[in-house]
mmCIF file of the N, C-alpha and C atoms, coordinates in Angstrom:
data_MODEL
# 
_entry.id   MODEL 
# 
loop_
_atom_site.group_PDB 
_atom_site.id 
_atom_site.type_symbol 
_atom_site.label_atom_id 
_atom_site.label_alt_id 
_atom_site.label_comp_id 
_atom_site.label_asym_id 
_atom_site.label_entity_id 
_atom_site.label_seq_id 
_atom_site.pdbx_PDB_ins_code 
_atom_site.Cartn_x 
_atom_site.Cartn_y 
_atom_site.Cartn_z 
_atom_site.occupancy 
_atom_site.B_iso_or_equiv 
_atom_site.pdbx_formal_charge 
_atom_site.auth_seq_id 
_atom_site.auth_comp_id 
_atom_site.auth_asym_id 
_atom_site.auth_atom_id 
_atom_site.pdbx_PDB_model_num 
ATOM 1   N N  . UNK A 1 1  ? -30.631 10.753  -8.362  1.00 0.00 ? 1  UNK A N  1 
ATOM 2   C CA . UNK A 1 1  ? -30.017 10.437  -7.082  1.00 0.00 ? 1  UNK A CA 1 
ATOM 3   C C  . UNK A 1 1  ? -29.636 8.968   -7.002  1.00 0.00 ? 1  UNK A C  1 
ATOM 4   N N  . UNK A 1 2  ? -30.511 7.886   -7.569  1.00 0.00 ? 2  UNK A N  1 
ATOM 5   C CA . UNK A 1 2  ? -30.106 6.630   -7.725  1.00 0.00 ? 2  UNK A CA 1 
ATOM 6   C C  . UNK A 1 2  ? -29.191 6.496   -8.108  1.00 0.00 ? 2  UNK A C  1 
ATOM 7   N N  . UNK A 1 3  ? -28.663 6.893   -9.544  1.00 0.00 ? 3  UNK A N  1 
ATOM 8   C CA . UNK A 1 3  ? -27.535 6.891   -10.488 1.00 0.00 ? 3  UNK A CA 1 
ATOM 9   C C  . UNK A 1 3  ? -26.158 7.057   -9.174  1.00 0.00 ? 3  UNK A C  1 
ATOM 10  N N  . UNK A 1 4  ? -26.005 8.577   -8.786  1.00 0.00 ? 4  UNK A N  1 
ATOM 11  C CA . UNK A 1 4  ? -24.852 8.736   -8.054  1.00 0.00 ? 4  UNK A CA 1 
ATOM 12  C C  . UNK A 1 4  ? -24.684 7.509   -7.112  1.00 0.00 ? 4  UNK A C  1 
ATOM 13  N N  . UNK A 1 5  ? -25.914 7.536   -6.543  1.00 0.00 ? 5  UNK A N  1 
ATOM 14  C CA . UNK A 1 5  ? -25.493 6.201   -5.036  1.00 0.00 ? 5  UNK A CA 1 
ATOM 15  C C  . UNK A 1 5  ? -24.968 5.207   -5.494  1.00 0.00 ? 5  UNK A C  1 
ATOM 16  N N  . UNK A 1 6  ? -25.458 4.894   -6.384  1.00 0.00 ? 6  UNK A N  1 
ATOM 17  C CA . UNK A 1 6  ? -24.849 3.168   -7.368  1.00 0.00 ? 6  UNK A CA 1 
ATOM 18  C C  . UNK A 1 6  ? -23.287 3.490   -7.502  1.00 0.00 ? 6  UNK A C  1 
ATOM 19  N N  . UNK A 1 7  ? -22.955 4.743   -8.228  1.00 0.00 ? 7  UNK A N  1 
ATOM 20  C CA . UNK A 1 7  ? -21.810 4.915   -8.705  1.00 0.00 ? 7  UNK A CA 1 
ATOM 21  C C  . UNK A 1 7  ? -20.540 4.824   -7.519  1.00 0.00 ? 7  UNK A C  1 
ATOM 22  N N  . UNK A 1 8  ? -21.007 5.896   -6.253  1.00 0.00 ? 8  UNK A N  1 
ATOM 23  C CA . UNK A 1 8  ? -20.067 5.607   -5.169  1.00 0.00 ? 8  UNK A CA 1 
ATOM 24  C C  . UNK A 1 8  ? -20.402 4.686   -4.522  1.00 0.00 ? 8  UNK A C  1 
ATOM 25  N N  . UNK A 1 9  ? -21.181 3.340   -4.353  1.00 0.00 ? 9  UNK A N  1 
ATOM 26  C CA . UNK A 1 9  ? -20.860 2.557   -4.005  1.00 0.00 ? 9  UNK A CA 1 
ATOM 27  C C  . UNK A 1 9  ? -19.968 1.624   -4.688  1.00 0.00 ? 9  UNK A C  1 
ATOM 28  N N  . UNK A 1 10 ? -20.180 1.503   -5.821  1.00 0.00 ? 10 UNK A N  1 
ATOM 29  C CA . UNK A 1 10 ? -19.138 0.927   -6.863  1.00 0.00 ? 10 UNK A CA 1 
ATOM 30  C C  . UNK A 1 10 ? -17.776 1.460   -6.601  1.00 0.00 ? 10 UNK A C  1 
ATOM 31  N N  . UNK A 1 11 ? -17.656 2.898   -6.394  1.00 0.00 ? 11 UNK A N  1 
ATOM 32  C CA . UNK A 1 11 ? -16.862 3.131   -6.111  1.00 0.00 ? 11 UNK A CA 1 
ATOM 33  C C  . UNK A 1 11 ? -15.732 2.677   -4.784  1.00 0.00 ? 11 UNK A C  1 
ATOM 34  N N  . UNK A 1 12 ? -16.665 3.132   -3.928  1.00 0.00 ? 12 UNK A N  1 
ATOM 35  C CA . UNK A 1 12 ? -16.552 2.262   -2.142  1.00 0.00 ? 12 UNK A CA 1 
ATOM 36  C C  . UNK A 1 12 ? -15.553 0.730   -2.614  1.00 0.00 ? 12 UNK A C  1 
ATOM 37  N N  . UNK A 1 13 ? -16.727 -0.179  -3.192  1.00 0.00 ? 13 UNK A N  1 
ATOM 38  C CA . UNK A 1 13 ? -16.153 -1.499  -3.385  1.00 0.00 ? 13 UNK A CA 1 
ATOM 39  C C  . UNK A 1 13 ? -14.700 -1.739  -4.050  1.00 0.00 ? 13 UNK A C  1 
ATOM 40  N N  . UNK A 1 14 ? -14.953 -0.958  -5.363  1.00 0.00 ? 14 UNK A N  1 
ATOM 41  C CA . UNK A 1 14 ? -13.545 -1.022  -6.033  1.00 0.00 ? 14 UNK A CA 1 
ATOM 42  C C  . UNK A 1 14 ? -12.300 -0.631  -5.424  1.00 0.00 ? 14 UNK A C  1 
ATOM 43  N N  . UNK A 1 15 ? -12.363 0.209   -4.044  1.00 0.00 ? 15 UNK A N  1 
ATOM 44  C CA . UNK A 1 15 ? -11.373 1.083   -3.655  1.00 0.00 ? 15 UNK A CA 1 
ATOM 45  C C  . UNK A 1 15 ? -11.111 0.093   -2.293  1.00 0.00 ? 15 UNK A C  1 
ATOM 46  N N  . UNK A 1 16 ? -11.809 -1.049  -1.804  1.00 0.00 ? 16 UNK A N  1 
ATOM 47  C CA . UNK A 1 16 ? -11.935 -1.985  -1.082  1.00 0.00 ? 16 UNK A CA 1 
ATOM 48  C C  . UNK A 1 16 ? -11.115 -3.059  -1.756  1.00 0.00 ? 16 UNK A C  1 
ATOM 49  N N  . UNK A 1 17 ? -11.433 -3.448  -2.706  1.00 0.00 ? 17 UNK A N  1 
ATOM 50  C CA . UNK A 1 17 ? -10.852 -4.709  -3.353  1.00 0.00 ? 17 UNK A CA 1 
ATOM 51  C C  . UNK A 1 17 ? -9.421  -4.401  -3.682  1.00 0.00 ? 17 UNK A C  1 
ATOM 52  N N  . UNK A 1 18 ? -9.283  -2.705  -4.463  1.00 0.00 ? 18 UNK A N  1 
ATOM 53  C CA . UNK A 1 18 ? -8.217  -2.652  -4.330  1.00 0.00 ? 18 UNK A CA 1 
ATOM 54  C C  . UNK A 1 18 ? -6.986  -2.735  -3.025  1.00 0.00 ? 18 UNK A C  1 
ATOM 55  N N  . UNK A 1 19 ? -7.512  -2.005  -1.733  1.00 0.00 ? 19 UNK A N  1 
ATOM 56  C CA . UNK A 1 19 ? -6.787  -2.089  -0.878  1.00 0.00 ? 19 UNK A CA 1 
ATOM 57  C C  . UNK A 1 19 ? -6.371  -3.357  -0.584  1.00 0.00 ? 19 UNK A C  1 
ATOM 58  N N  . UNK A 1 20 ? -7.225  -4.388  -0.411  1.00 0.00 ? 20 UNK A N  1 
ATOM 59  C CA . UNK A 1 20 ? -6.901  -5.831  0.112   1.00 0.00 ? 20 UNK A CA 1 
ATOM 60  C C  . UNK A 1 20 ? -5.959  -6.180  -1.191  1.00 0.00 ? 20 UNK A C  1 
ATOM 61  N N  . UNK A 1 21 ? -5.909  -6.136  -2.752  1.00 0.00 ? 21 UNK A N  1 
ATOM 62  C CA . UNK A 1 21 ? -5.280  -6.651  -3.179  1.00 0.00 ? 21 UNK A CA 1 
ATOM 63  C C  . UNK A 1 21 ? -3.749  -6.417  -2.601  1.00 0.00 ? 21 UNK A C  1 
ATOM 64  N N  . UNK A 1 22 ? -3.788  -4.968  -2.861  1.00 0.00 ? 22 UNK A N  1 
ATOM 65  C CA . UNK A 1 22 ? -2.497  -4.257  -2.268  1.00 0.00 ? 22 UNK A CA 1 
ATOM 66  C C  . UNK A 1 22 ? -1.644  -4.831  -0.962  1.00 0.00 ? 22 UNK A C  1 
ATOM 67  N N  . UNK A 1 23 ? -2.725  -5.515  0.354   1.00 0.00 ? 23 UNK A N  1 
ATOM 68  C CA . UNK A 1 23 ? -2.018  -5.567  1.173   1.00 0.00 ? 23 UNK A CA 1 
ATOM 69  C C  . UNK A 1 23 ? -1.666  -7.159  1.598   1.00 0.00 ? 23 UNK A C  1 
ATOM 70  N N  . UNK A 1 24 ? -2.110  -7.660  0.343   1.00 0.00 ? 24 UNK A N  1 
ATOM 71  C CA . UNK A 1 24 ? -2.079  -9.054  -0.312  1.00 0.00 ? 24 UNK A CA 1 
ATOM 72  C C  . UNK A 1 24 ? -0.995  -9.607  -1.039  1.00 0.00 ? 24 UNK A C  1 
ATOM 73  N N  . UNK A 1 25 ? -0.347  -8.492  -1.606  1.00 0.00 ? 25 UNK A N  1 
ATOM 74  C CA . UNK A 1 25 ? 0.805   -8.642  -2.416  1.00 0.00 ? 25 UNK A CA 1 
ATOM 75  C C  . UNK A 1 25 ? 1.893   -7.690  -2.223  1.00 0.00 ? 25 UNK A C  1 
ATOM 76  N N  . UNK A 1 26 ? 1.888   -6.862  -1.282  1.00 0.00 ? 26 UNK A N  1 
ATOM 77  C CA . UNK A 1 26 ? 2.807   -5.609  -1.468  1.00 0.00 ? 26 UNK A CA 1 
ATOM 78  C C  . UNK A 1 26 ? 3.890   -6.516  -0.363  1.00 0.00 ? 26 UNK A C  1 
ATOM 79  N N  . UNK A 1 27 ? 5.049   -6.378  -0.623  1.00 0.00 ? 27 UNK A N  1 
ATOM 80  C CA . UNK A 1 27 ? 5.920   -7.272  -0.073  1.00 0.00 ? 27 UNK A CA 1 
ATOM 81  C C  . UNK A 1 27 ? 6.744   -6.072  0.751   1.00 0.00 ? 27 UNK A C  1 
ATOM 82  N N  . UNK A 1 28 ? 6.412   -6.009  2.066   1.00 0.00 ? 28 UNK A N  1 
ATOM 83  C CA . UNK A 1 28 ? 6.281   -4.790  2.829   1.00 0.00 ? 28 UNK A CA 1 
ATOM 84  C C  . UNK A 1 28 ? 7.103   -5.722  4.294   1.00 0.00 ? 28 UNK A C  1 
ATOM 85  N N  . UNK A 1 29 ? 8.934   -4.867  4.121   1.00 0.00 ? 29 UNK A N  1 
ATOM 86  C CA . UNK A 1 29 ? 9.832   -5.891  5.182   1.00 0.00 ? 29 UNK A CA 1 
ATOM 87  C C  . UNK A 1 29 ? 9.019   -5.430  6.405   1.00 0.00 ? 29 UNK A C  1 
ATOM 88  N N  . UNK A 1 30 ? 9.364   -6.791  7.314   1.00 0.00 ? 30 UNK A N  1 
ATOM 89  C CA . UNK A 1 30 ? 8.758   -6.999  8.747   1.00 0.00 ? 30 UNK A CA 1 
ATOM 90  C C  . UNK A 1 30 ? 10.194  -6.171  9.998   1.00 0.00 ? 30 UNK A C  1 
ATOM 91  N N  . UNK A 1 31 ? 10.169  -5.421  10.605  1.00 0.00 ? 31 UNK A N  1 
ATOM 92  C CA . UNK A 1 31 ? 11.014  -5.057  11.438  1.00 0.00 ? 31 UNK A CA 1 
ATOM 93  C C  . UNK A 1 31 ? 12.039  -5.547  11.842  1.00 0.00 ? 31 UNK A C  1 
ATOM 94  N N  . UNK A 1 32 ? 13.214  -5.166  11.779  1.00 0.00 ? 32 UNK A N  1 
ATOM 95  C CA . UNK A 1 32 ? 14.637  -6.124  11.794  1.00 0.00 ? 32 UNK A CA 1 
ATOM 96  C C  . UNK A 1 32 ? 15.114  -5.554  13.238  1.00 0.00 ? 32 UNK A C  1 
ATOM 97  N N  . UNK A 1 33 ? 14.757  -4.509  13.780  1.00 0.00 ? 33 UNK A N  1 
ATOM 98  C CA . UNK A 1 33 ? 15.851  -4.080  15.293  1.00 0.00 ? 33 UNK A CA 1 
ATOM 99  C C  . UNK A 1 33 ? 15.279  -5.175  16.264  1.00 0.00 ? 33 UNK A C  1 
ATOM 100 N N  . UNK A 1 34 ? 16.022  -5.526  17.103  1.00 0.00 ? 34 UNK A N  1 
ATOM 101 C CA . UNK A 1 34 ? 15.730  -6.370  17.905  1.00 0.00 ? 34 UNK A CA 1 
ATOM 102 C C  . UNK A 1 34 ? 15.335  -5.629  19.136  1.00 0.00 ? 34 UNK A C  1 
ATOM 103 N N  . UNK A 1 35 ? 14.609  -6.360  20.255  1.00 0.00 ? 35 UNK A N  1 
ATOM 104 C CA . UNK A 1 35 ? 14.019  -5.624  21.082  1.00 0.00 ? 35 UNK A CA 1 
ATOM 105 C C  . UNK A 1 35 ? 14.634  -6.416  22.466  1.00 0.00 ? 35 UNK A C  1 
ATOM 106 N N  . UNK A 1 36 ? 15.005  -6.119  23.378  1.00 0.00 ? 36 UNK A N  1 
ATOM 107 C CA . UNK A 1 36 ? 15.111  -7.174  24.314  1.00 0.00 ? 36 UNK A CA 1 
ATOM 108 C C  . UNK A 1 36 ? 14.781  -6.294  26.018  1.00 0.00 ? 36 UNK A C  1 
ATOM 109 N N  . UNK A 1 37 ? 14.214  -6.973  26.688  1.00 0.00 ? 37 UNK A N  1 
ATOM 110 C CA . UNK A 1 37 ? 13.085  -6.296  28.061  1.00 0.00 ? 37 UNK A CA 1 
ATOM 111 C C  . UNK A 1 37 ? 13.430  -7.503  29.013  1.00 0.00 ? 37 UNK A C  1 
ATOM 112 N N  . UNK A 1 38 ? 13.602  -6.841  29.844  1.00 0.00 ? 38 UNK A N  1 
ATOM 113 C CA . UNK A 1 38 ? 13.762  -7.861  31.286  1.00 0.00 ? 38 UNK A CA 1 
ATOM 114 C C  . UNK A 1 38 ? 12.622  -8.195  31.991  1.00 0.00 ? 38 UNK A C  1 
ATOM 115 N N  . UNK A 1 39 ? 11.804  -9.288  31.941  1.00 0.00 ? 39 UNK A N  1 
ATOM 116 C CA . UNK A 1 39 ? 11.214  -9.486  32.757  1.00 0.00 ? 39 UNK A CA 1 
ATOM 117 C C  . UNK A 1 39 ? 10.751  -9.533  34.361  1.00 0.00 ? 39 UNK A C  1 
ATOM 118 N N  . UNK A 1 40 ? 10.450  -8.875  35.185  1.00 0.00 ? 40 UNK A N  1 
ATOM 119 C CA . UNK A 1 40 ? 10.817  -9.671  36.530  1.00 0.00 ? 40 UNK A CA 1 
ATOM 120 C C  . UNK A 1 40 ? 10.039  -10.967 36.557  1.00 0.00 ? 40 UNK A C  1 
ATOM 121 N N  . UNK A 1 41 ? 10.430  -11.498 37.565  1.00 0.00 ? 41 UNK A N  1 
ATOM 122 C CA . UNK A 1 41 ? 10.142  -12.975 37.643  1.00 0.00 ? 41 UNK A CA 1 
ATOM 123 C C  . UNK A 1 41 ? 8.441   -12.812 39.148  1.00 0.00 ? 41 UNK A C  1 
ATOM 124 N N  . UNK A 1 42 ? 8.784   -11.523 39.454  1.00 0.00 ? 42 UNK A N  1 
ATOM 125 C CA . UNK A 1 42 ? 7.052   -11.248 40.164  1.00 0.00 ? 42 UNK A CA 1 
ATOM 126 C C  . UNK A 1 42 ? 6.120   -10.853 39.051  1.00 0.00 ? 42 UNK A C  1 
ATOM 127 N N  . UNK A 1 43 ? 6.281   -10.632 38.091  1.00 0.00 ? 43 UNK A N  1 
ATOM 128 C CA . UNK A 1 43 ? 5.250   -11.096 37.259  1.00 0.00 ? 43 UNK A CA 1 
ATOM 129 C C  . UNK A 1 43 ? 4.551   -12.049 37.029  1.00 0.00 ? 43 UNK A C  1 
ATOM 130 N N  . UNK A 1 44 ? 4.989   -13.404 37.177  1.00 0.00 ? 44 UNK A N  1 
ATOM 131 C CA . UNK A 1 44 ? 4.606   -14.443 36.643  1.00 0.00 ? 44 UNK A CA 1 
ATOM 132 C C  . UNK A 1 44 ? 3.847   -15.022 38.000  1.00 0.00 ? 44 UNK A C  1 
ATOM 133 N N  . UNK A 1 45 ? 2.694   -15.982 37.850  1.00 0.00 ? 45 UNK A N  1 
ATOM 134 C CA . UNK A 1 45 ? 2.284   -16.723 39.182  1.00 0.00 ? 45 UNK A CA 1 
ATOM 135 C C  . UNK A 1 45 ? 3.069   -18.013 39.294  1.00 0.00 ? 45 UNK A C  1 
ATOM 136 N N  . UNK A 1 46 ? 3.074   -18.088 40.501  1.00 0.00 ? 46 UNK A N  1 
ATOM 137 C CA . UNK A 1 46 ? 4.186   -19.445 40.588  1.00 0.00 ? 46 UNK A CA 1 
ATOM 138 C C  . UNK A 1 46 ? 3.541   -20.976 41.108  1.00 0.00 ? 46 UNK A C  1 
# 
C-alpha cells in the first residue's frame, strides 16, 4: 500500500508541474472583440 501512495503522489506532482509549465509557456491569444457598456453616471458617488 506504501508503494502505490508514493507512486500517485508522484504522480499528482508531476501532473502539477506539468500543468504550470504548460500555462507558463503556451502562448494562448488574449480576446480581440471589443466590448463597450454605458455607464450611468448614478452609479458613481459624487
Amino acid at each position: 500500500m506504501g508503494k502505490v501512495t508514493i507512486i500517485l503522489i508522484v504522480i499528482l506532482v508531476v501532473a502539477i508541474v506539468a500543468g504550470c509549465v504548460v500555462l507558463a509557456y503556451w502562448d494562448f491569444p488574449a480576446p480581440s472583440s471589443r466590448v463597450e457598456k454605458v455607464l450611468p453616471d448614478a452609479r458613481f458617488p459624487k
